[in-house]
MARKE-100225 format. One record per atom (N, C-alpha, C): residue number from 1; residue in one letter; atom name; x, y, z. Coordinates in Angstrom, 2 decimals. Last residue first. Layout:
N
R  resi  resn  name       xx       yy       zz
R   NUM     A    CA        X        Y        Z
...
! end
This chain:
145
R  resi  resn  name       xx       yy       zz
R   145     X     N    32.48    80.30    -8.65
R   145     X    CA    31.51    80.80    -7.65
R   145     X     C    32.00    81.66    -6.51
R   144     X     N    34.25    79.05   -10.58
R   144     X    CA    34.03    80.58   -10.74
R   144     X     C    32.68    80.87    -9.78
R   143     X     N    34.83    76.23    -9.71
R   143     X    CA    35.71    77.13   -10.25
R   143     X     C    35.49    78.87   -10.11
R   142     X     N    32.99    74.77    -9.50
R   142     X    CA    32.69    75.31    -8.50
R   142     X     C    33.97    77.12    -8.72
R   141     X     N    33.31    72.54   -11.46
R   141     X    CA    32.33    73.00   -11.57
R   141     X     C    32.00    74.55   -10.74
R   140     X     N    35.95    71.69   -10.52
R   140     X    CA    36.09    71.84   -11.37
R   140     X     C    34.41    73.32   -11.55
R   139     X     N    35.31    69.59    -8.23
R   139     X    CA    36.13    71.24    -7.92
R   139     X     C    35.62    71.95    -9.18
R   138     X     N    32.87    67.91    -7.29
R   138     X    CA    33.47    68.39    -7.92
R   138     X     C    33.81    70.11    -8.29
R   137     X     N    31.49    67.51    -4.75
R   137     X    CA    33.00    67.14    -4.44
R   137     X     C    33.50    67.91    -5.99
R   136     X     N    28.87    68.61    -5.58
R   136     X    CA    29.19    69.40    -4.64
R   136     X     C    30.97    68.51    -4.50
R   135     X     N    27.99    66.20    -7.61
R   135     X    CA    28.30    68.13    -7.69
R   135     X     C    29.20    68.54    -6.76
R   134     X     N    27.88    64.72    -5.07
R   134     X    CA    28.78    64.38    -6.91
R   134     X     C    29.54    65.90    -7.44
R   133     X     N    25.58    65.47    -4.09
R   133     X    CA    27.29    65.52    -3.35
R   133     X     C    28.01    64.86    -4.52
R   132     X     N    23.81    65.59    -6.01
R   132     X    CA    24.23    66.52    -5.08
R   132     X     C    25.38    66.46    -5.02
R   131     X     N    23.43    62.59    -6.83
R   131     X    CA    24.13    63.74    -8.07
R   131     X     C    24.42    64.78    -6.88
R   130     X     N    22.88    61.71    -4.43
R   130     X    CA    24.22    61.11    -5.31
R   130     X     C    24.64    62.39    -6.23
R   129     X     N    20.09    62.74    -4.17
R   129     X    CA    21.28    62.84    -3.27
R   129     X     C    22.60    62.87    -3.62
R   128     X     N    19.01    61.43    -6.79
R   128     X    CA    19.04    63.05    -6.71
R   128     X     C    20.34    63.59    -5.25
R   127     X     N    19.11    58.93    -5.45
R   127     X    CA    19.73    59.08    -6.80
R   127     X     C    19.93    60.76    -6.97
R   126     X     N    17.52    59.11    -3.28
R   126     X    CA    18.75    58.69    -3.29
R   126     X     C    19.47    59.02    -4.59
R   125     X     N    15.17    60.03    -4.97
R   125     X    CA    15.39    60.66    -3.79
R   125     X     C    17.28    60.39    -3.17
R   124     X     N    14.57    57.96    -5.77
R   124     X    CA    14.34    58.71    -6.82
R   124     X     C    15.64    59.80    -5.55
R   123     X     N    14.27    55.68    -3.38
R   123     X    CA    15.13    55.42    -5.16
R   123     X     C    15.51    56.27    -5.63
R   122     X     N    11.94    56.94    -2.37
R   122     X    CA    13.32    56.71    -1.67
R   122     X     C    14.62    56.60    -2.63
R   121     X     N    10.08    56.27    -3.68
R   121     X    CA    10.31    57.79    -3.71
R   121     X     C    11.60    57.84    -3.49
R   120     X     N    10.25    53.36    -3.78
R   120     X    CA     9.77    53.89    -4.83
R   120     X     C    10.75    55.33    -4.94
R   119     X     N     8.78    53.06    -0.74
R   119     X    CA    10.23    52.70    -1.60
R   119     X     C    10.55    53.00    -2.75
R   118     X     N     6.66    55.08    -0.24
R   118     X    CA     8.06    55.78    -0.06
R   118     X     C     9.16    54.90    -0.49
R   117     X     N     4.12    54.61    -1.49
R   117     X    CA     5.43    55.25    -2.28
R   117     X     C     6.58    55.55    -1.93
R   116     X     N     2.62    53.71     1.16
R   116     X    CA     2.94    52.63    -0.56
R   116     X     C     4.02    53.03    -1.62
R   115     X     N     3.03    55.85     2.66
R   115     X    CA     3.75    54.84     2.93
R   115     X     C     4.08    53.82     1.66
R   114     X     N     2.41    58.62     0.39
R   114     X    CA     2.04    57.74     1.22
R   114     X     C     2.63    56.39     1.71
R   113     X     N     4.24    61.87    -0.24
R   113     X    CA     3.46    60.53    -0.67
R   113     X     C     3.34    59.46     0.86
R   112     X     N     6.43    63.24     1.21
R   112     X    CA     6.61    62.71    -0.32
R   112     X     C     5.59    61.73    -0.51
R   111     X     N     6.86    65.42     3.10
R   111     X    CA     5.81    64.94     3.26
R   111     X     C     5.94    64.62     1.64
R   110     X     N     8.68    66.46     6.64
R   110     X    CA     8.80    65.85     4.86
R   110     X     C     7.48    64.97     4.52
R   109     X     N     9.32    65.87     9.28
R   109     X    CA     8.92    67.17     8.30
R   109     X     C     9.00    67.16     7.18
R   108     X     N    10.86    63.04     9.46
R   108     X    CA    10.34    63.88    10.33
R   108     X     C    10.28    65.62     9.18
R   107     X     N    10.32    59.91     7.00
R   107     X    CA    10.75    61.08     7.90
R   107     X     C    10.13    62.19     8.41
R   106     X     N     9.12    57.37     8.07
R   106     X    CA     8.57    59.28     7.80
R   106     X     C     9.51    59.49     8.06
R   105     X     N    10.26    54.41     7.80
R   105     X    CA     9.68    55.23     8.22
R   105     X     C    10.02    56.71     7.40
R   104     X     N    10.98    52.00     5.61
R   104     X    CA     9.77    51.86     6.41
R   104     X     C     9.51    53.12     7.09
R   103     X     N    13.59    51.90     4.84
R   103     X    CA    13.33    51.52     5.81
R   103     X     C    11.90    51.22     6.49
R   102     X     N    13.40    53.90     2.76
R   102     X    CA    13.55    52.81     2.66
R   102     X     C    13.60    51.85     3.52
R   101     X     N    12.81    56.51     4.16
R   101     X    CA    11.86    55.99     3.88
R   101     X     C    12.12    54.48     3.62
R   100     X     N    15.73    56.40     5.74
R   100     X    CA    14.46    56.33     6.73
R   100     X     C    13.86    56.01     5.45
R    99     X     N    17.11    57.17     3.33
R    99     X    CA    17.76    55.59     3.94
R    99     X     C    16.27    55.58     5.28
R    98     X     N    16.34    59.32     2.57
R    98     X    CA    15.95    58.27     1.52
R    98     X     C    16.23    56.99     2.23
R    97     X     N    17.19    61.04     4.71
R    97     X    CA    15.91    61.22     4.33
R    97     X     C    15.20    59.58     3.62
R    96     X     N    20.01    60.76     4.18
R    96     X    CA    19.58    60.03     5.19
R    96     X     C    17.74    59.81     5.59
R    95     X     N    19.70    62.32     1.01
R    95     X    CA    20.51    60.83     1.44
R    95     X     C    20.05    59.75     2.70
R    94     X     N    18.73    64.49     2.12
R    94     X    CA    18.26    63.84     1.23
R    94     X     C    18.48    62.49     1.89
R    93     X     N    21.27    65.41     3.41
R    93     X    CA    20.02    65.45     4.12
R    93     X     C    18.94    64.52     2.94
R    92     X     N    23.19    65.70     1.65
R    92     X    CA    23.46    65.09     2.97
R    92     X     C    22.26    64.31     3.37
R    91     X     N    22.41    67.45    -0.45
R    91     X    CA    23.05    66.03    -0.32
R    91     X     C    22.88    64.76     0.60
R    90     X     N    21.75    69.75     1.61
R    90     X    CA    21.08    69.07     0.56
R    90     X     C    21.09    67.16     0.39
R    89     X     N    24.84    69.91     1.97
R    89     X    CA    23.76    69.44     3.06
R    89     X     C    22.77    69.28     2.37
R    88     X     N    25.96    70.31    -0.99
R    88     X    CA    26.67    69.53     0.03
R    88     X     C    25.66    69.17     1.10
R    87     X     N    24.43    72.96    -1.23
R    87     X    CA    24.19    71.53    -2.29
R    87     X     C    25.09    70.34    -1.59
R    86     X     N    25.58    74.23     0.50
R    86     X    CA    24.41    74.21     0.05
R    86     X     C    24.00    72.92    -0.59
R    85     X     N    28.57    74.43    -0.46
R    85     X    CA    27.46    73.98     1.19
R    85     X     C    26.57    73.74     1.06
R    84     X     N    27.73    76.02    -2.98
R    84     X    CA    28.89    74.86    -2.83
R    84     X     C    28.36    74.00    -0.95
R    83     X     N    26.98    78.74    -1.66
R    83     X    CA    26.43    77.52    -2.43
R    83     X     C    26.43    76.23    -2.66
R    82     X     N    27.74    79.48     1.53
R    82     X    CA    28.53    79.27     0.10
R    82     X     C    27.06    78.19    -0.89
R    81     X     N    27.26    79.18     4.17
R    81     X    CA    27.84    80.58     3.26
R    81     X     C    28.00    80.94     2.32
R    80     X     N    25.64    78.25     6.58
R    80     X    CA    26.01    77.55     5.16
R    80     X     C    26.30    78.50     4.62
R    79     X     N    24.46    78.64     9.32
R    79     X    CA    25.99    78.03     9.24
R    79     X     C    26.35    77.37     7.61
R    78     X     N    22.18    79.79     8.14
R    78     X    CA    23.23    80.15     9.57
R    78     X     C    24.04    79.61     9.35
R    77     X     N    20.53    79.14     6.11
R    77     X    CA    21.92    79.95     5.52
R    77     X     C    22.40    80.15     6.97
R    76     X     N    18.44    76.36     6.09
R    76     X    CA    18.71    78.29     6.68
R    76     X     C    20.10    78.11     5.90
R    75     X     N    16.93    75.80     3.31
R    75     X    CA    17.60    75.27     4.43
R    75     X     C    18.06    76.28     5.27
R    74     X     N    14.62    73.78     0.96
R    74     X    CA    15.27    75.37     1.89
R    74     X     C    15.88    74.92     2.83
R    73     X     N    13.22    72.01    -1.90
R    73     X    CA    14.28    71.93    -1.24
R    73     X     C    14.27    73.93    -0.26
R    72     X     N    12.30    70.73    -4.56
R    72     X    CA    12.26    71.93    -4.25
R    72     X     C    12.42    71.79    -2.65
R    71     X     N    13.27    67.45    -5.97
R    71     X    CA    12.21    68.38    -4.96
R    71     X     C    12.70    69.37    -4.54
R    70     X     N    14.47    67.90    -9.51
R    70     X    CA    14.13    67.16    -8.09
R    70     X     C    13.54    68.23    -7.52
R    69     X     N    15.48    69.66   -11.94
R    69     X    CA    14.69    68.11   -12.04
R    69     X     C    14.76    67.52   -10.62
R    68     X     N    14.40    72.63    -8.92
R    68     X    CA    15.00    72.09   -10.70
R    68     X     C    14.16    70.69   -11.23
R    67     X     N    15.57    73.89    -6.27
R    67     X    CA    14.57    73.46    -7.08
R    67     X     C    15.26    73.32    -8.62
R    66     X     N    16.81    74.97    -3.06
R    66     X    CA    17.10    74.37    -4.20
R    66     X     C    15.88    73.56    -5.19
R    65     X     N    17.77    77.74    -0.98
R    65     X    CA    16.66    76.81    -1.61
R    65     X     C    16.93    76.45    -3.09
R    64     X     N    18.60    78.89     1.66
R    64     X    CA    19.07    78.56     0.75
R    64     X     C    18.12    78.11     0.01
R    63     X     N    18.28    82.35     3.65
R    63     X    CA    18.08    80.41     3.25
R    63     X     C    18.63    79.91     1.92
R    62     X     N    19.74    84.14     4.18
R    62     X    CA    19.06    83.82     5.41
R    62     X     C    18.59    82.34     4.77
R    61     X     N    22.35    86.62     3.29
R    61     X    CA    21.43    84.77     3.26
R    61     X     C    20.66    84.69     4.05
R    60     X     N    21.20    89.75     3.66
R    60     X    CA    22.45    88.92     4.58
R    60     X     C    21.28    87.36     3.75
R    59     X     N    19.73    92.02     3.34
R    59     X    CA    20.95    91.98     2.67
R    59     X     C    22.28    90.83     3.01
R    58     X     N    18.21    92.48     6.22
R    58     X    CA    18.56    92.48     5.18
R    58     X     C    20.14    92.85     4.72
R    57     X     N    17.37    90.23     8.98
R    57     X    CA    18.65    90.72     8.15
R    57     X     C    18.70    91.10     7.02
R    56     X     N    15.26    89.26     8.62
R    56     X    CA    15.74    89.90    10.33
R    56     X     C    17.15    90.61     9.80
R    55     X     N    14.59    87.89     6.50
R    55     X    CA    13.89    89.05     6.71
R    55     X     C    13.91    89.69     7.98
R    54     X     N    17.43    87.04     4.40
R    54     X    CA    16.89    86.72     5.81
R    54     X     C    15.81    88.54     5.87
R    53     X     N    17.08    86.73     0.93
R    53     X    CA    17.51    87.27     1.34
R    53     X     C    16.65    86.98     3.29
R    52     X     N    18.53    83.48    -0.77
R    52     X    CA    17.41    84.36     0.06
R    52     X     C    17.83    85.29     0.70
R    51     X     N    20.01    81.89    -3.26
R    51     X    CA    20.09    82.60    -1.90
R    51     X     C    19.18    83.59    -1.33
R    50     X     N    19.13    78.91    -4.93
R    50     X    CA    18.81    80.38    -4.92
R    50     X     C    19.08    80.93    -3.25
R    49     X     N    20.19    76.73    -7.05
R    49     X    CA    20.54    76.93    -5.94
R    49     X     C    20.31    78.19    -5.98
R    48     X     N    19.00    74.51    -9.24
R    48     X    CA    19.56    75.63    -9.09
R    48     X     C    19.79    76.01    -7.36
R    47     X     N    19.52    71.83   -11.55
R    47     X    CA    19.32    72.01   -10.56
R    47     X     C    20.04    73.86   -10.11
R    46     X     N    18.51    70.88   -14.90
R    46     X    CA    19.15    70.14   -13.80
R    46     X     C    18.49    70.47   -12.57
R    45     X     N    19.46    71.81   -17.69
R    45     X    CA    17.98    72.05   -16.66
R    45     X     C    17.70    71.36   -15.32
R    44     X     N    21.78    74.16   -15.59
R    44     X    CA    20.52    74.05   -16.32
R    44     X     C    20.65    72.30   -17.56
R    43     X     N    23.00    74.60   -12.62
R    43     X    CA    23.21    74.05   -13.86
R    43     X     C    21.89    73.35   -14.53
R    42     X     N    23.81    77.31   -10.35
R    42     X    CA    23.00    76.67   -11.24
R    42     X     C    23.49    75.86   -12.53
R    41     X     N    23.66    79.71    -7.91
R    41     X    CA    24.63    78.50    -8.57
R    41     X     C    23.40    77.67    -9.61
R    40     X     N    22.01    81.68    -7.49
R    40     X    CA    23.77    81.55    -6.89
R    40     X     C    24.50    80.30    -7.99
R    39     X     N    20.35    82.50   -10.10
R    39     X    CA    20.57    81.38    -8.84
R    39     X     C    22.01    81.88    -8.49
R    38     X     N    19.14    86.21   -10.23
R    38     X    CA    19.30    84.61   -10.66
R    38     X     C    19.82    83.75    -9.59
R    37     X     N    17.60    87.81    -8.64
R    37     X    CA    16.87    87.46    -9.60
R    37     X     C    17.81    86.58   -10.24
R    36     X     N    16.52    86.26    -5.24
R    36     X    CA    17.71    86.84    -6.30
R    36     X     C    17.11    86.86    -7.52
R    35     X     N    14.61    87.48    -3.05
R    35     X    CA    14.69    86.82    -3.99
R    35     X     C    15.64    86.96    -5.21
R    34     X     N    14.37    89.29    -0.11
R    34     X    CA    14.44    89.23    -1.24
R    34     X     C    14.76    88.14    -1.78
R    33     X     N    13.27    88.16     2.97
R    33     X    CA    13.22    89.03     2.02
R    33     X     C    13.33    89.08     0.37
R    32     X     N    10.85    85.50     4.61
R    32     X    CA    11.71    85.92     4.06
R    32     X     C    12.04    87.34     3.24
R    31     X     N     9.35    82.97     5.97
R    31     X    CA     9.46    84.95     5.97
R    31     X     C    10.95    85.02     5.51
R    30     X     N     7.30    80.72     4.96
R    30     X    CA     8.87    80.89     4.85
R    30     X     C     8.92    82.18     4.70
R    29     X     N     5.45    78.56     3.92
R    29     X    CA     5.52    80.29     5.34
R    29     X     C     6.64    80.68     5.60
R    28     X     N     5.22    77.55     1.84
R    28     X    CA     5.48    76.69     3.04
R    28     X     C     5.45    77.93     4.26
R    27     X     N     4.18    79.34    -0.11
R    27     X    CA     3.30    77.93     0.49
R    27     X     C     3.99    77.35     1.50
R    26     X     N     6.60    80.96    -0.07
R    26     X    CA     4.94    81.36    -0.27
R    26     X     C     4.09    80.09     0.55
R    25     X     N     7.86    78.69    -1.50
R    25     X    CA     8.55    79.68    -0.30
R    25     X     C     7.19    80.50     0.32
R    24     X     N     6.81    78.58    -4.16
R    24     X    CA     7.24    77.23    -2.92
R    24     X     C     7.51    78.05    -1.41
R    23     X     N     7.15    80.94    -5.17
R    23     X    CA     5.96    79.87    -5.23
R    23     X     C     5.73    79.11    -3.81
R    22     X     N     9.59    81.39    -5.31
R    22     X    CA     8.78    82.21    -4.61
R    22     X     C     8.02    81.81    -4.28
R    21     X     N    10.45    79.25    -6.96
R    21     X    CA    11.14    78.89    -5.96
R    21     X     C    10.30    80.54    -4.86
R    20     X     N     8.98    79.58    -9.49
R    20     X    CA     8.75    78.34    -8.61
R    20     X     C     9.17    78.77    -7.18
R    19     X     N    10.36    81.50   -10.32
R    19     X    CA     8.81    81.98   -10.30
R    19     X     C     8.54    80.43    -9.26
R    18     X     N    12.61    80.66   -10.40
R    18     X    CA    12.81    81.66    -9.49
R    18     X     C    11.39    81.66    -9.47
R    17     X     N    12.30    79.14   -12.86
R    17     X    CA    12.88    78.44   -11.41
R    17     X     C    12.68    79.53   -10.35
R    16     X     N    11.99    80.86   -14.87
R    16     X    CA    10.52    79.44   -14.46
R    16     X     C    11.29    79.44   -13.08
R    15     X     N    14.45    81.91   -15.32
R    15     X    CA    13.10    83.01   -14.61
R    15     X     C    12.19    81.55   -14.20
R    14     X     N    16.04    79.55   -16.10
R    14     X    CA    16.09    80.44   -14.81
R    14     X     C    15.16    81.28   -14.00
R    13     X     N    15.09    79.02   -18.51
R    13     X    CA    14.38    78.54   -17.14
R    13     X     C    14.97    78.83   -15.96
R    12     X     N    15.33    81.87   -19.47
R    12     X    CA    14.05    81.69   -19.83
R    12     X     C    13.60    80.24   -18.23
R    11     X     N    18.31    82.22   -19.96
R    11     X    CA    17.70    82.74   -18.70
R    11     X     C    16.19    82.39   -18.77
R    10     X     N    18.72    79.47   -21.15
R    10     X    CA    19.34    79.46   -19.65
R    10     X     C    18.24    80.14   -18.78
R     9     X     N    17.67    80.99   -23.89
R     9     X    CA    16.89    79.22   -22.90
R     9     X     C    17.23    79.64   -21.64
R     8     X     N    19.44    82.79   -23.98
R     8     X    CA    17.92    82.73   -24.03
R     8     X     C    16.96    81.78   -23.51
R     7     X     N    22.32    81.24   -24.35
R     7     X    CA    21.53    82.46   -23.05
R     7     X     C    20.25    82.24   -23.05
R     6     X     N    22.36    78.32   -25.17
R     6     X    CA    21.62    79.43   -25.73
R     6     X     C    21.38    80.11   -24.71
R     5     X     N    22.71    75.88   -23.97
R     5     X    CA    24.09    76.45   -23.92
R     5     X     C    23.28    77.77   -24.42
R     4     X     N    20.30    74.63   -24.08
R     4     X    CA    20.52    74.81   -22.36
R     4     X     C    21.63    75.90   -22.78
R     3     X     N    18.18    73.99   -26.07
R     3     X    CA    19.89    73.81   -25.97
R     3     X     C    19.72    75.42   -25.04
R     2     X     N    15.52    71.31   -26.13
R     2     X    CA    16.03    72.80   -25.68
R     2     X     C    17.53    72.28   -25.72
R     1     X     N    14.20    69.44   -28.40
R     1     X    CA    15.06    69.45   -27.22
R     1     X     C    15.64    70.85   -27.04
! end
């Protein structure tokens, strides 16, 4: 079992998460500039939150993107400033994401598997929502961002 509290681990899946989160950003066509070399926010091995740099703006957010133990996740940075936001609409958006598949429909631009998996996905998907906005109400965690 990795100990997460060892710098050496932290930054070891910090670098995996950033090599993902270019990865992912790459494959969806996402123009973008720079890439932080660590997360804005992060709790290992959990979930990280990486600020993008906008490629109409350098040196300004332009997305957010979240990857870790759940789905690798972007969102623009126009009206989100803070990390702490970040993982709050995340939250958000998941959540109502998971209440359409459980229902029977697609959501709109999301592509988790085939109708036979979305009650299933929906479960996994709701539960990863919960920890979000769990995170995101607690002050405590947010202390030094």
């Amino acid at each position: 079992m990795a100990d997460y509290d060892d710098p050496a681990t932290e930054e070891q899946w910090c670098s995996e998460r950033r090599a993902e989160v270019v990865d992912y950003l790459e494959a969806e066509g996402v123009t973008h500039g720079r890439v932080g070399d660590w997360p804005a926010w992060h709790t290992a091995p959990y979930v990280s939150v990486w600020a993008i740099e906008g490629k109409e703006r350098p040196c300004w957010v332009g997305w957010w993107v979240i990857c870790g133990d759940l789905p690798t996740d972007y969102v623009s940075a126009a009206d989100i400033k803070h990390p702490r936001e970040a993982v709050r609409t995340f939250g958000t958006q998941w959540r109502e994401q998971a209440r359409l598949m459980s229902s029977g429909e697609r959501p709109a631009d999301i592509y988790m598997g085939g109708p036979e998996d979305r009650p299933a996905r929906a479960l996994l998907l709701e539960a990863r929502a919960t920890l979000l906005l769990t995170f995101a109400d607690d002050d405590s965690i947010w202390k030094d961002v």
